[in-house]
DSSP file (Angstrom, degrees, kcal/mol; ACC not computed):
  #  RESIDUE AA STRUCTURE BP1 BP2  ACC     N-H-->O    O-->H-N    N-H-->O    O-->H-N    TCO  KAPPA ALPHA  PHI   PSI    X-CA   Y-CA   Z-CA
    1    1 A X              0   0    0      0, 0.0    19,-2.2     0, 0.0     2,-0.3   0.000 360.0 360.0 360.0 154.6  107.9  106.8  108.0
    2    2 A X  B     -A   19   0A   0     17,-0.2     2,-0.3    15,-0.0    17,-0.2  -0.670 360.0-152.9-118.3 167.3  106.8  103.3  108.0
    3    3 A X        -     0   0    0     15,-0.6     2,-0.3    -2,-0.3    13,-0.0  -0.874   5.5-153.5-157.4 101.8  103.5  101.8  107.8
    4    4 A X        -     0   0    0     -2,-0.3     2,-0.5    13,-0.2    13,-0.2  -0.574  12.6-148.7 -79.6 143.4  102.5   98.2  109.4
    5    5 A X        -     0   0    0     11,-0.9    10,-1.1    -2,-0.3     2,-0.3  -0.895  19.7-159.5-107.9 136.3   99.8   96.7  107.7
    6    6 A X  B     -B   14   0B   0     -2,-0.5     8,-0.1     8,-0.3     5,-0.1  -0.946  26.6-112.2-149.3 140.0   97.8   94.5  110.2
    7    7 A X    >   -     0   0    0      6,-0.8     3,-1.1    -2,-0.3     6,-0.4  -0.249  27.9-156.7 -70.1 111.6   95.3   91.6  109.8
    8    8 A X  T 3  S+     0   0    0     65,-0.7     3,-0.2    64,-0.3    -1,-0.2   0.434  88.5  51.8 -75.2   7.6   91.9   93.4  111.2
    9    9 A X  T 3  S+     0   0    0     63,-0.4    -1,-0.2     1,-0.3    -2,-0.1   0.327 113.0  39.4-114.9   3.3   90.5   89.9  112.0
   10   10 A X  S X  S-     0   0    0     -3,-1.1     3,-1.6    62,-0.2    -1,-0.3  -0.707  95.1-143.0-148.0  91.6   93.1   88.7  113.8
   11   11 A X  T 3  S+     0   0    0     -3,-0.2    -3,-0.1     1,-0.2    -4,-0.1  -0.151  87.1  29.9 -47.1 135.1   94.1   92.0  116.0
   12   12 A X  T 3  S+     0   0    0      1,-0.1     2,-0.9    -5,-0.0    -1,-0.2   0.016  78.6 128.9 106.4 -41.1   97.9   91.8  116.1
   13   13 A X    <   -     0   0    0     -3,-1.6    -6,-0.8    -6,-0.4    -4,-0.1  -0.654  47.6-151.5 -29.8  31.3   98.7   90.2  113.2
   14   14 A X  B     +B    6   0B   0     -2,-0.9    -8,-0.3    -8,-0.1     3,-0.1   0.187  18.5 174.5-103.1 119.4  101.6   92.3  111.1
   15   15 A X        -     0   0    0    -10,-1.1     2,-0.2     1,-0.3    -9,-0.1   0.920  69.3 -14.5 -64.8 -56.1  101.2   91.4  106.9
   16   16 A X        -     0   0    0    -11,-0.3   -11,-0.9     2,-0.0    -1,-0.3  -0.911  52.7-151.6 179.5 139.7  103.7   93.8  105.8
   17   17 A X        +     0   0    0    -13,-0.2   -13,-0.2    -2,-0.2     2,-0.1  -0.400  30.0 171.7 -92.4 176.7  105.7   96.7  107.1
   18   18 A X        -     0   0    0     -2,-0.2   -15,-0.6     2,-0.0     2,-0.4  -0.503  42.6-111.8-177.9 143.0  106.8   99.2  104.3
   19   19 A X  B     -A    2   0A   0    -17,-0.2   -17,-0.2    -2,-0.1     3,-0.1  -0.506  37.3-135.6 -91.8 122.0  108.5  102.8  104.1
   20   20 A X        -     0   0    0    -19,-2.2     2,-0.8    -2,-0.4    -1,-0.1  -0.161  38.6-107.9 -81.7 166.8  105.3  105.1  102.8
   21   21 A X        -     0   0    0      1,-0.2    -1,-0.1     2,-0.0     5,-0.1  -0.701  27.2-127.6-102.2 129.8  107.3  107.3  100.0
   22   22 A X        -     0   0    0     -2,-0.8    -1,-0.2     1,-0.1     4,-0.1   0.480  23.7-108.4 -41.7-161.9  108.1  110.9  100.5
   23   23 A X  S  > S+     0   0    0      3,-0.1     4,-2.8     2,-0.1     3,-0.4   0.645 124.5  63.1-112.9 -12.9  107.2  113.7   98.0
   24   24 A X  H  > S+     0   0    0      1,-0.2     4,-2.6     2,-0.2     5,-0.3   0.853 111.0  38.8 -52.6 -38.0  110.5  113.9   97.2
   25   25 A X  H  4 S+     0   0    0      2,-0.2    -1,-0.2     1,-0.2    -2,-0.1   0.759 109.1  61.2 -92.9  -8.6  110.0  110.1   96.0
   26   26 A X  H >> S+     0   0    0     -3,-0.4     3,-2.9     2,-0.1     4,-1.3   0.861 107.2  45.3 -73.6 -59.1  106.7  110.7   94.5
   27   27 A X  H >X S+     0   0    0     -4,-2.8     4,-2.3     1,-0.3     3,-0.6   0.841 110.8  48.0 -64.0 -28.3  108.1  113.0   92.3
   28   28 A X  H 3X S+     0   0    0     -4,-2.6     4,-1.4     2,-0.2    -1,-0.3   0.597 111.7  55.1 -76.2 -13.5  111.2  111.1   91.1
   29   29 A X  H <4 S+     0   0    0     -3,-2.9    -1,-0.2    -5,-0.3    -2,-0.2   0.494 104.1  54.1-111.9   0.9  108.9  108.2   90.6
   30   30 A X  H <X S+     0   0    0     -4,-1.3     4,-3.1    -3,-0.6     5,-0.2   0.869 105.1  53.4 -48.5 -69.7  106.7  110.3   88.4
   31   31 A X  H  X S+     0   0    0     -4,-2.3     4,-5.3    -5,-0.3     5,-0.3   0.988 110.2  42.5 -57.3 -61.5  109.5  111.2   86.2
   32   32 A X  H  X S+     0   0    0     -4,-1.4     4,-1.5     1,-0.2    -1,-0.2   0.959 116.6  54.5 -60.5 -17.2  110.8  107.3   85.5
   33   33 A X  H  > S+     0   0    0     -5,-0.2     4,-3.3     2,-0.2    -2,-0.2   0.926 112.7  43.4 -67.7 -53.2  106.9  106.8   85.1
   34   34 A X  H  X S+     0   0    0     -4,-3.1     4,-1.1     1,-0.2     3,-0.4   0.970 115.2  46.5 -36.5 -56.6  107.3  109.6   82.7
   35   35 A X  H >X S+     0   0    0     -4,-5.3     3,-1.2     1,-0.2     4,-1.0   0.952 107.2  51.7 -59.6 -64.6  110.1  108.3   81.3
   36   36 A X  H 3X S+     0   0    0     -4,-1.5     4,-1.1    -5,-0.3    -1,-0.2   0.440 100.8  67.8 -65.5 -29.3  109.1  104.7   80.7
   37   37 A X  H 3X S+     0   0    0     -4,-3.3     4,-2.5    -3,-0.4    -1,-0.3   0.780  92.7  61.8 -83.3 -11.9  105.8  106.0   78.9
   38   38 A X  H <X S+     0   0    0     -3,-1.2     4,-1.4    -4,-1.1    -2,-0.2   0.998 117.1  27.7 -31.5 -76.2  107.8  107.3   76.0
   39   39 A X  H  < S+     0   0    0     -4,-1.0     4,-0.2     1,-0.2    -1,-0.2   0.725 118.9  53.5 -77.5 -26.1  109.1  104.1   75.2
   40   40 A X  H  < S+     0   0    0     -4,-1.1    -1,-0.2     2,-0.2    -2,-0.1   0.859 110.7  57.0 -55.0 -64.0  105.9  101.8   76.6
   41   41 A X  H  < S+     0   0    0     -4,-2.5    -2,-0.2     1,-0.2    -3,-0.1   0.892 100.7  54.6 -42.5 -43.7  103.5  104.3   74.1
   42   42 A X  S  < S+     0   0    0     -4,-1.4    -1,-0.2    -5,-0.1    -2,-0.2   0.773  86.3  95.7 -90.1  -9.6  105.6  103.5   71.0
   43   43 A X  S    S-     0   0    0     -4,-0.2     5,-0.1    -3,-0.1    -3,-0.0  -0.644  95.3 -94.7 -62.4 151.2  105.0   99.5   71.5
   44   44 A X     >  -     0   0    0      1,-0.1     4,-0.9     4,-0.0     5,-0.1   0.090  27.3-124.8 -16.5 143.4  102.2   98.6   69.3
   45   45 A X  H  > S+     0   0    0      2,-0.2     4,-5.5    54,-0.1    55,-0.2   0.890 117.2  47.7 -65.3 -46.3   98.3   98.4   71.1
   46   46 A X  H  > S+     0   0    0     53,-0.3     4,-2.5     1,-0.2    53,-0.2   0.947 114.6  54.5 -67.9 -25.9   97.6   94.9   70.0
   47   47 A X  H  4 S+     0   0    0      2,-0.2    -2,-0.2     1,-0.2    -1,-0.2   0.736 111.1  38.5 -25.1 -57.0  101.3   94.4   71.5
   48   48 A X  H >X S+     0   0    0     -4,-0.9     3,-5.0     2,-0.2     4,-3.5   0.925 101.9  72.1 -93.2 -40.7  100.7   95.7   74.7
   49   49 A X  H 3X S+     0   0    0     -4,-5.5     4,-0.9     1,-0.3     5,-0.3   0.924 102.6  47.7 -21.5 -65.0   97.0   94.1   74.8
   50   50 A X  H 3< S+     0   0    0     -4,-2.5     4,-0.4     1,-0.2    -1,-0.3   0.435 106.8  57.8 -72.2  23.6   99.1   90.3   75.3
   51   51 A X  H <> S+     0   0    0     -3,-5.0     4,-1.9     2,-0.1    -1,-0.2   0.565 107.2  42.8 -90.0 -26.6  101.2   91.9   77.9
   52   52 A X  H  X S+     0   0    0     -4,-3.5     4,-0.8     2,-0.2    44,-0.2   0.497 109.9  60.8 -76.0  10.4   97.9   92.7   79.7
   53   53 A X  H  X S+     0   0    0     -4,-0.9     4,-2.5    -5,-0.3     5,-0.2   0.758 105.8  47.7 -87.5 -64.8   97.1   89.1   78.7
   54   54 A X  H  > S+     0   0    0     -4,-0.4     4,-3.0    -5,-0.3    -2,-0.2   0.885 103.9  56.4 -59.3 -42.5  100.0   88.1   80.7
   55   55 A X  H >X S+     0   0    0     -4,-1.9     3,-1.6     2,-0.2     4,-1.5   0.964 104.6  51.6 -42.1 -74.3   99.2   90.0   83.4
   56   56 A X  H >X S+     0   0    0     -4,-0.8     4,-4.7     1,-0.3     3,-0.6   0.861 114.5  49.4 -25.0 -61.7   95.7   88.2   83.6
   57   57 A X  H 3X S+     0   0    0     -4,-2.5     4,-2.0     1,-0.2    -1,-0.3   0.867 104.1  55.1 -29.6 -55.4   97.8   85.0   83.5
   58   58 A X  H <X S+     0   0    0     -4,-3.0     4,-2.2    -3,-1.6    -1,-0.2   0.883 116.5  34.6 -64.4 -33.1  100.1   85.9   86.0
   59   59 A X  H <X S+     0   0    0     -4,-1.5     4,-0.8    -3,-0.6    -2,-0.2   0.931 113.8  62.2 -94.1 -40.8   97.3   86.6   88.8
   60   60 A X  H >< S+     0   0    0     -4,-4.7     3,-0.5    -5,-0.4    -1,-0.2   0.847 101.3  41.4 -38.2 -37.3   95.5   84.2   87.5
   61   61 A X  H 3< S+     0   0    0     -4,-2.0     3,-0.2    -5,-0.2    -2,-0.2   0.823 125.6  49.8 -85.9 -20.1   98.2   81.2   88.2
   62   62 A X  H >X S+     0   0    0     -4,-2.2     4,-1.2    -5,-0.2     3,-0.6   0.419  71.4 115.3 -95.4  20.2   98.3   83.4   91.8
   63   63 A X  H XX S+     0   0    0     -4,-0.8     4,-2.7    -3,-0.5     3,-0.5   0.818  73.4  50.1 -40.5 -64.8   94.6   83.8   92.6
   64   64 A X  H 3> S+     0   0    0      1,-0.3     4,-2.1    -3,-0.2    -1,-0.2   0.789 121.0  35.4 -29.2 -53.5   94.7   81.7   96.0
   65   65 A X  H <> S+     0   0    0     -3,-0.6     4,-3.2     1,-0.2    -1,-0.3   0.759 115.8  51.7 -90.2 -26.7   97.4   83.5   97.3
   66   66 A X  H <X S+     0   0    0     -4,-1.2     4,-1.9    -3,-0.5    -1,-0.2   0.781 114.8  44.4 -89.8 -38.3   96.5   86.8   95.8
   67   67 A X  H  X S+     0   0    0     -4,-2.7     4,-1.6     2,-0.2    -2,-0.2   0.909 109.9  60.9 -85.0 -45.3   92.6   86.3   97.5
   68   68 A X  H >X S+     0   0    0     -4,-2.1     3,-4.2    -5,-0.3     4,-1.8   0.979 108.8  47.1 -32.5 -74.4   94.7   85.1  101.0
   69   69 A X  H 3X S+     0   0    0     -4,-3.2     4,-2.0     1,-0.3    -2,-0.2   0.769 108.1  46.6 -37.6 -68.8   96.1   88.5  100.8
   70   70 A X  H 3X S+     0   0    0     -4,-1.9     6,-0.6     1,-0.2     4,-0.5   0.643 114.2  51.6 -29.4 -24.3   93.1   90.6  100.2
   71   71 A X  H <X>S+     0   0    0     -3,-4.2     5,-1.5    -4,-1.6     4,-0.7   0.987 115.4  36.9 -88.6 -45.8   91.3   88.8  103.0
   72   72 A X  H  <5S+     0   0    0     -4,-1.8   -63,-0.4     2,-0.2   -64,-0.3   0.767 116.2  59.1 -64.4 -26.7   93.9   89.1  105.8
   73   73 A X  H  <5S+     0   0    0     -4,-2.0   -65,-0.7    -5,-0.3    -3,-0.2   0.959 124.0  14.3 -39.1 -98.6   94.7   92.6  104.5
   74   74 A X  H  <5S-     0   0    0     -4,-0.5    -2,-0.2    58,-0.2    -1,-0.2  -0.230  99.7-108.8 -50.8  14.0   91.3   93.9  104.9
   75   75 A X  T  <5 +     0   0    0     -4,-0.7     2,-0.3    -3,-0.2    -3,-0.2   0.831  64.3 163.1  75.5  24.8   89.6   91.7  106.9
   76   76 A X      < -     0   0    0     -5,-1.5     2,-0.2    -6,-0.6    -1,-0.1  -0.705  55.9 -98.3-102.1 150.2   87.2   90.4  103.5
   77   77 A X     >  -     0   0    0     -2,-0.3     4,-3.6     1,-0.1     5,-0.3  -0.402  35.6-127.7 -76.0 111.8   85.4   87.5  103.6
   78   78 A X  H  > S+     0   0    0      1,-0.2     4,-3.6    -2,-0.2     5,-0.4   0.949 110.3  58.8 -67.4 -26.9   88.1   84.9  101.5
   79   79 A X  H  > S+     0   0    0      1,-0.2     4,-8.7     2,-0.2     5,-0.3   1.000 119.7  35.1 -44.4 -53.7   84.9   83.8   98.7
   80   80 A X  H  > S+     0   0    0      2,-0.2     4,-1.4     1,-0.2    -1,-0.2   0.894 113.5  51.8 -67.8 -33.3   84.9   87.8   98.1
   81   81 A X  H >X S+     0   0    0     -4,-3.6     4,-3.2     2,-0.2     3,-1.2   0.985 115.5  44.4 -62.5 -64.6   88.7   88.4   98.5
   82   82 A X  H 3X S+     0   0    0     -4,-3.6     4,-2.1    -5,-0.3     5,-0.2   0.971 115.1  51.0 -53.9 -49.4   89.0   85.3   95.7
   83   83 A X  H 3X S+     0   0    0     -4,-8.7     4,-0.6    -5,-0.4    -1,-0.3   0.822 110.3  49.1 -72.6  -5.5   85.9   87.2   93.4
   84   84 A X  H <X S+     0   0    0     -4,-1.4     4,-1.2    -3,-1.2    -2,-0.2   0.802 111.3  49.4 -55.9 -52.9   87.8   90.5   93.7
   85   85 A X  H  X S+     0   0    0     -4,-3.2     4,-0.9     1,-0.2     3,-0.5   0.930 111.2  48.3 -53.6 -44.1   90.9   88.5   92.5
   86   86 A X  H  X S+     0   0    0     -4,-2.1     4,-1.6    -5,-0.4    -1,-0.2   0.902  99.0  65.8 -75.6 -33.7   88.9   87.0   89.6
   87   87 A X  H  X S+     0   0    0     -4,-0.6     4,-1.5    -5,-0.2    -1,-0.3   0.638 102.2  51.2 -73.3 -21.0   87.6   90.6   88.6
   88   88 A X  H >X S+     0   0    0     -4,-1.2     3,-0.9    -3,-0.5     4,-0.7   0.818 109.5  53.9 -56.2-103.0   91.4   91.3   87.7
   89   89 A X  H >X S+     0   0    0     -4,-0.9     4,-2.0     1,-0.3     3,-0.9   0.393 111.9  41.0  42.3-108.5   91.1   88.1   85.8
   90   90 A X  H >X S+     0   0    0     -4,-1.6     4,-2.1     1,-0.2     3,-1.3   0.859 110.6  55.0 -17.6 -84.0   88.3   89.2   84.0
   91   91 A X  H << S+     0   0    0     -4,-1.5     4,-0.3    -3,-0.9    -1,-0.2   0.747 102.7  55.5 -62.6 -15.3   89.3   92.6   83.4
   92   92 A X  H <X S+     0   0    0     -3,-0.9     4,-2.0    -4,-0.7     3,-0.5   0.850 101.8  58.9 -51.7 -41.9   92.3   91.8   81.9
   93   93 A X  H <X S+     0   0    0     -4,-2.0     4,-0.6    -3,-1.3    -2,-0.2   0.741 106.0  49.6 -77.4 -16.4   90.7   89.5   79.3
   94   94 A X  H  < S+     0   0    0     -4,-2.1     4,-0.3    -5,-0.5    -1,-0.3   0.652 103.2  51.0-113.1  18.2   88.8   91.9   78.0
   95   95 A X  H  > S+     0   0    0     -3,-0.5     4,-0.6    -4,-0.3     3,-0.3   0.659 100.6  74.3 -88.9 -24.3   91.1   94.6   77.5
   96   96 A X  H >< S+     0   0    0     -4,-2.0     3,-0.6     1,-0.3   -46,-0.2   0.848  99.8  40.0 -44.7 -37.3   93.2   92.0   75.6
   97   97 A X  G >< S+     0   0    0     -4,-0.6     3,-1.9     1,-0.2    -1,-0.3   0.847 107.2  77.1 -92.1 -28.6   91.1   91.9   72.6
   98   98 A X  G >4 S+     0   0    0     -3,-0.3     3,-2.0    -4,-0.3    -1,-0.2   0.671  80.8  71.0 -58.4 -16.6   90.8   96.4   73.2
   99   99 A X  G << S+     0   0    0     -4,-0.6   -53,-0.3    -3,-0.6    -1,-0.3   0.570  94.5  52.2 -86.6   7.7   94.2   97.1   71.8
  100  100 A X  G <  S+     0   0    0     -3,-1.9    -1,-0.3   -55,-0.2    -2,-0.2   0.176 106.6  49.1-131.9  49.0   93.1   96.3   68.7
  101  101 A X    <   +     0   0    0     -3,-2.0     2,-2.2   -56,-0.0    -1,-0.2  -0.118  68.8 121.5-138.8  48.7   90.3   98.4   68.6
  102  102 A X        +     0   0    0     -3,-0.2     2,-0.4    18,-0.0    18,-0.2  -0.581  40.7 131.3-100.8  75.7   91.9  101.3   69.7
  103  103 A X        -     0   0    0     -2,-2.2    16,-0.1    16,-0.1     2,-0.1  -0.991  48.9-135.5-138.7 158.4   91.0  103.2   66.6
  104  104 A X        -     0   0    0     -2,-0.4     2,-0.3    14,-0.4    15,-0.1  -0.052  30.2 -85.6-108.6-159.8   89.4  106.7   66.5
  105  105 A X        -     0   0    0     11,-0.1    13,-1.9    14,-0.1     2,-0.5  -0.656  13.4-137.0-122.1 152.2   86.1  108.2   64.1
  106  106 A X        -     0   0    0     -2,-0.3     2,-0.4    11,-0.2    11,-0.1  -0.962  28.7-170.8-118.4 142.9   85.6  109.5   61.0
  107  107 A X        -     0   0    0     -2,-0.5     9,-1.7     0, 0.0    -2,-0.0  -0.975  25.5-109.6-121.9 103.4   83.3  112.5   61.3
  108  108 A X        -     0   0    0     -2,-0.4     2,-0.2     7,-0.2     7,-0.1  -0.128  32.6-145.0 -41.9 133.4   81.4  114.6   58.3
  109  109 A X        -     0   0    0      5,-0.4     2,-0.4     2,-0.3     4,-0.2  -0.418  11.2-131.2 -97.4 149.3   82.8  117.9   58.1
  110  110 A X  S    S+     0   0    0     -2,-0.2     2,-0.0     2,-0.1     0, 0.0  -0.405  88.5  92.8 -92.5-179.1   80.5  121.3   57.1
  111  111 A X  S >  S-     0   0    0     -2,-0.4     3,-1.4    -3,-0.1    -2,-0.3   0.646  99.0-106.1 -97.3 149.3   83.2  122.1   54.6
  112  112 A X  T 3  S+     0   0    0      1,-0.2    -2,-0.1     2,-0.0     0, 0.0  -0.148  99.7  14.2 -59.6 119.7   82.1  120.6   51.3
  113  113 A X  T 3  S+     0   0    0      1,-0.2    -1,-0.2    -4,-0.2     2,-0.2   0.727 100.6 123.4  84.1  14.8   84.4  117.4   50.5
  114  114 A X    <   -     0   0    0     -3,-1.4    -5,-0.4    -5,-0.1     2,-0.4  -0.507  42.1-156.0 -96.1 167.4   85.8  117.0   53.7
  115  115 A X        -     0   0    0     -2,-0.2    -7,-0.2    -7,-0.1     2,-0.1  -0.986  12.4-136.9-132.4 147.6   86.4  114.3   56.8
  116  116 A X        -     0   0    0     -9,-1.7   -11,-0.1    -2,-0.4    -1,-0.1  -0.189  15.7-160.9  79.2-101.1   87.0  114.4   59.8
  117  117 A X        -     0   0    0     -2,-0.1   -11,-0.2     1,-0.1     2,-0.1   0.012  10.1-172.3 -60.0 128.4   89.3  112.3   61.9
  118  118 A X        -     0   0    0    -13,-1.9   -14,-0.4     2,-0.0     2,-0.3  -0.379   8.4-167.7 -81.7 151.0   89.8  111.4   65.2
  119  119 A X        -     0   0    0    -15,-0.1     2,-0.6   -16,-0.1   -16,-0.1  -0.959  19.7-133.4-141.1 172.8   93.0  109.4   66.7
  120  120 A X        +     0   0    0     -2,-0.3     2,-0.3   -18,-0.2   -16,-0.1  -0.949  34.6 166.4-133.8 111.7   93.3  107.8   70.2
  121  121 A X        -     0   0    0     -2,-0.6     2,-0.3     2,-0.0    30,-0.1  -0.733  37.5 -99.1-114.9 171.9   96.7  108.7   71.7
  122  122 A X        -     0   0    0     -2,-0.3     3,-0.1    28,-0.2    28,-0.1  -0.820  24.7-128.6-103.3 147.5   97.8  108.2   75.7
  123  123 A X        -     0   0    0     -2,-0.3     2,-0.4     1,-0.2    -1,-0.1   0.638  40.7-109.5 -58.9 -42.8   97.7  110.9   77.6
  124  124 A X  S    S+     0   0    0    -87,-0.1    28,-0.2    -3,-0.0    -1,-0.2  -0.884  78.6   3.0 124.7-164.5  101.2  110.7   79.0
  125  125 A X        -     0   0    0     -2,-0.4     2,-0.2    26,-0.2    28,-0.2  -0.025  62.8-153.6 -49.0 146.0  101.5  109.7   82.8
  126  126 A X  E     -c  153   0C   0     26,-1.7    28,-1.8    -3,-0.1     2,-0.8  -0.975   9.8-157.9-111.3 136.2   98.8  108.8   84.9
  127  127 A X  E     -c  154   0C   0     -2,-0.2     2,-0.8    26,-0.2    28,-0.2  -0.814  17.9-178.2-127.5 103.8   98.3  109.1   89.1
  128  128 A X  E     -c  155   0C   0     26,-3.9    28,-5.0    -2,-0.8     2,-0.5  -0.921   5.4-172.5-121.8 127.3   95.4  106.5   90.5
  129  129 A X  E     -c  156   0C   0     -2,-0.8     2,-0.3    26,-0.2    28,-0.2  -0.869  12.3-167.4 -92.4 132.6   94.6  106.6   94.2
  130  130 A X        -     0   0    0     26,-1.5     2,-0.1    -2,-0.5     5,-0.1  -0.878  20.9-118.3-124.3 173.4   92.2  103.8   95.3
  131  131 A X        -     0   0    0     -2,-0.3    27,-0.6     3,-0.2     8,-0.1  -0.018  27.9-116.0 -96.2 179.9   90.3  103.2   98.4
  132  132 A X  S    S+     0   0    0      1,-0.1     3,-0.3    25,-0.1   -58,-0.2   0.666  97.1  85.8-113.9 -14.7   91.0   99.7  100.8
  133  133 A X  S    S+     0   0    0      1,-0.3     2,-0.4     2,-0.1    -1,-0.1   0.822 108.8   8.9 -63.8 -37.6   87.7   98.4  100.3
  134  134 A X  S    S+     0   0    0      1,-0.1     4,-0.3     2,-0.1    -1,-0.3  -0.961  75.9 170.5-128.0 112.4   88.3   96.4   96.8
  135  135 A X  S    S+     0   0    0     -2,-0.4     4,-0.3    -3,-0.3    -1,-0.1   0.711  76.8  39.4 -95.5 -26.3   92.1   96.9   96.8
  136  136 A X  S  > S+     0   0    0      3,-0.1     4,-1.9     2,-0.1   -51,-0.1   0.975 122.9  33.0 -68.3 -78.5   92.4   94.3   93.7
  137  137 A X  H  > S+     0   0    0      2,-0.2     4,-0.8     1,-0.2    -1,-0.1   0.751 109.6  58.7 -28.5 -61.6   89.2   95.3   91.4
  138  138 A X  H >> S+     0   0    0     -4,-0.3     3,-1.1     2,-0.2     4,-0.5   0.955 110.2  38.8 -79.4 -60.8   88.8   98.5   91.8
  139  139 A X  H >> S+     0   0    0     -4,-0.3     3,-2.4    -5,-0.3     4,-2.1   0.884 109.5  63.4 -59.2 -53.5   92.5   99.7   90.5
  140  140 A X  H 3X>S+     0   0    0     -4,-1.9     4,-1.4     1,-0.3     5,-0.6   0.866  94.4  61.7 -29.0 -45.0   92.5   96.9   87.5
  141  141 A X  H <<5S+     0   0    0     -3,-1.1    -1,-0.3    -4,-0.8    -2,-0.2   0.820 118.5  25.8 -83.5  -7.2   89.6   98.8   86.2
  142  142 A X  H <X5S+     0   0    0     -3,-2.4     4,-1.5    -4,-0.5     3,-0.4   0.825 120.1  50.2 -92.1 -55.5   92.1  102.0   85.9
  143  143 A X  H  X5S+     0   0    0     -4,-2.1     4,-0.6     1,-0.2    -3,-0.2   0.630 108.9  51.0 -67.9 -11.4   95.5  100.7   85.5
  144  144 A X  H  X5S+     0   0    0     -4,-1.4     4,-1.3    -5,-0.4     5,-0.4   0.723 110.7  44.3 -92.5 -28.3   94.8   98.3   82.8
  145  145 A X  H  ><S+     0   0    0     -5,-0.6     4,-1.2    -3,-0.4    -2,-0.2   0.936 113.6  55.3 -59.9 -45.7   93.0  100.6   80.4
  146  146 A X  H  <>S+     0   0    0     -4,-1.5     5,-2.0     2,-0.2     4,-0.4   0.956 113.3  39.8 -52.3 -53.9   95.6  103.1   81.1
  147  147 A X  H  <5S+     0   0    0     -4,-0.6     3,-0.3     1,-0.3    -1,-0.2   0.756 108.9  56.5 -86.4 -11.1   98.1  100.7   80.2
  148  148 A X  H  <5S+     0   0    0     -4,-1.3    -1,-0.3     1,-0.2    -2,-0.2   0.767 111.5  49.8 -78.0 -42.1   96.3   99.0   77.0
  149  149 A X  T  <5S-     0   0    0     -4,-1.2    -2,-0.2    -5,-0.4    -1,-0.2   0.593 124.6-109.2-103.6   6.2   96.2  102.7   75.7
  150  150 A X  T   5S+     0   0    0     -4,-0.4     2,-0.3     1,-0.3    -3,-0.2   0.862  70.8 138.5  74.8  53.6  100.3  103.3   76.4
  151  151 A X      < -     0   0    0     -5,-2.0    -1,-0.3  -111,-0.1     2,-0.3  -0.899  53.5-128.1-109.3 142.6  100.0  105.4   79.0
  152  152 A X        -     0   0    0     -2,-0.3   -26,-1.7   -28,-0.2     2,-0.5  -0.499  23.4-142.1-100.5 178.7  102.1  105.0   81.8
  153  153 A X  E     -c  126   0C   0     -2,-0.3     2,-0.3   -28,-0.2   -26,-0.2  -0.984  12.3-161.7-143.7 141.3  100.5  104.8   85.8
  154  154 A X  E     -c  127   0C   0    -28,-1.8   -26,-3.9    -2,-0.5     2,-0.5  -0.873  24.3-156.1 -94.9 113.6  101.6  106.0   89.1
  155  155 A X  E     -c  128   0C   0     -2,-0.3     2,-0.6   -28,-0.2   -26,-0.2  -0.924  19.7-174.0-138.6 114.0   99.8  104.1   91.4
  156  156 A X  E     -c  129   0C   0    -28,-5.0   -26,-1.5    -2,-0.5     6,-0.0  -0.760  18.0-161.0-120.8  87.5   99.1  105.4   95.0
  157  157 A X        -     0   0    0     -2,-0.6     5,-0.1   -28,-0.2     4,-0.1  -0.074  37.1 -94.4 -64.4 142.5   97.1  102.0   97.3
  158  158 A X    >   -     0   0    0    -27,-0.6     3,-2.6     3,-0.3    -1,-0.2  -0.358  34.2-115.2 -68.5 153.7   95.2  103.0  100.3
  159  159 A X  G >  S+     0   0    0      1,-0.3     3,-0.9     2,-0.1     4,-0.2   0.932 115.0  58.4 -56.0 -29.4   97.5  102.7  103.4
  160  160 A X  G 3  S+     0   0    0      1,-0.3    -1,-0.3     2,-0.1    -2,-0.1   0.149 115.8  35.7-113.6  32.2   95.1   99.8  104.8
  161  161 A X  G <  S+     0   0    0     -3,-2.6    -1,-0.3    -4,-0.1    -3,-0.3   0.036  82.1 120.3-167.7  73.5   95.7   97.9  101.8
  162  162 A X    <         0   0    0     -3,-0.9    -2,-0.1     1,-0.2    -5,-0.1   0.462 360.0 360.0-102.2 -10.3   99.3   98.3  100.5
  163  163 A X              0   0    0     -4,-0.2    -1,-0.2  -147,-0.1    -3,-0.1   0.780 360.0 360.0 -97.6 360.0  100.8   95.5  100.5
């Protein structure tokens, strides 16, 4: 099945067509998500922090176009579409500096002369659904934590902001 995306402020108006994924094709795209966090996990934290540093970069040098989208997508206001963009922005840079505090606690023990310790591992795959209203923002504040902590993400956009 297909799914046309159209501009709700100019009725008519086609963004982007695109073929919505089975479940056959959710699950197979589970698995290489699966797959991919094996190997994602074992890079370093501060490591993967500058690749979410690069991210930031990347929507950063593509804010205009990135805020365009959002507005004709969903019909947003383009000042808001462009502060939605910038709230990626933003939350990238401060996750950068989180992979190198990705350390867990030490904790007093009752048995006499013990510790303790916590460690902070990824979970292993992750599935985020979002809503159409902030299609940029809202998912940056899951998929980049997720991916600072070497988890991999499965990432399912509301139809009436997919593209």
């Amino acid at each position: 099945m297909t799914y046309t995306s159209v501009n709700p402020a100019a009725f008519g108006e086609v963004i982007a067509s695109f073929k919505l994924a089975s479940a056959g094709e959710v699950t197979e795209n589970a698995q290489i998500a699966h797959e991919a966090q094996r190997r994602w996990a074992a890079v370093p934290a501060p490591a993967r922090g500058r690749v979410i540093a690069q991210v930031g970069r990347l929507v950063e040098a593509n804010m205009e176009a990135l805020a365009t989208l959002v507005s004709r997508e969903i019909g947003k206001v383009y000042a808001e579409a462009l502060g939605e963009v910038q709230e990626v922005i933003d939350t990238c840079d401060f996750f950068l500096g989180e992979g190198r505090r990705m350390y867990g606690q030490t904790i007093p023990s009752e048995m006499p002369d013990k510790q303790l310790f916590t460690f902070r591992n990824p979970v292993g795959s992750v599935m985020i659904i979002t809503a159409a209203n902030f299609p940029a923002a809202v998912p940056s504040w899951y998929f980049i934590p997720a991916l600072l902590t070497g988890n991999s993400v499965v990432w399912k956009p509301a139809e009436q902001a997919g593209a």
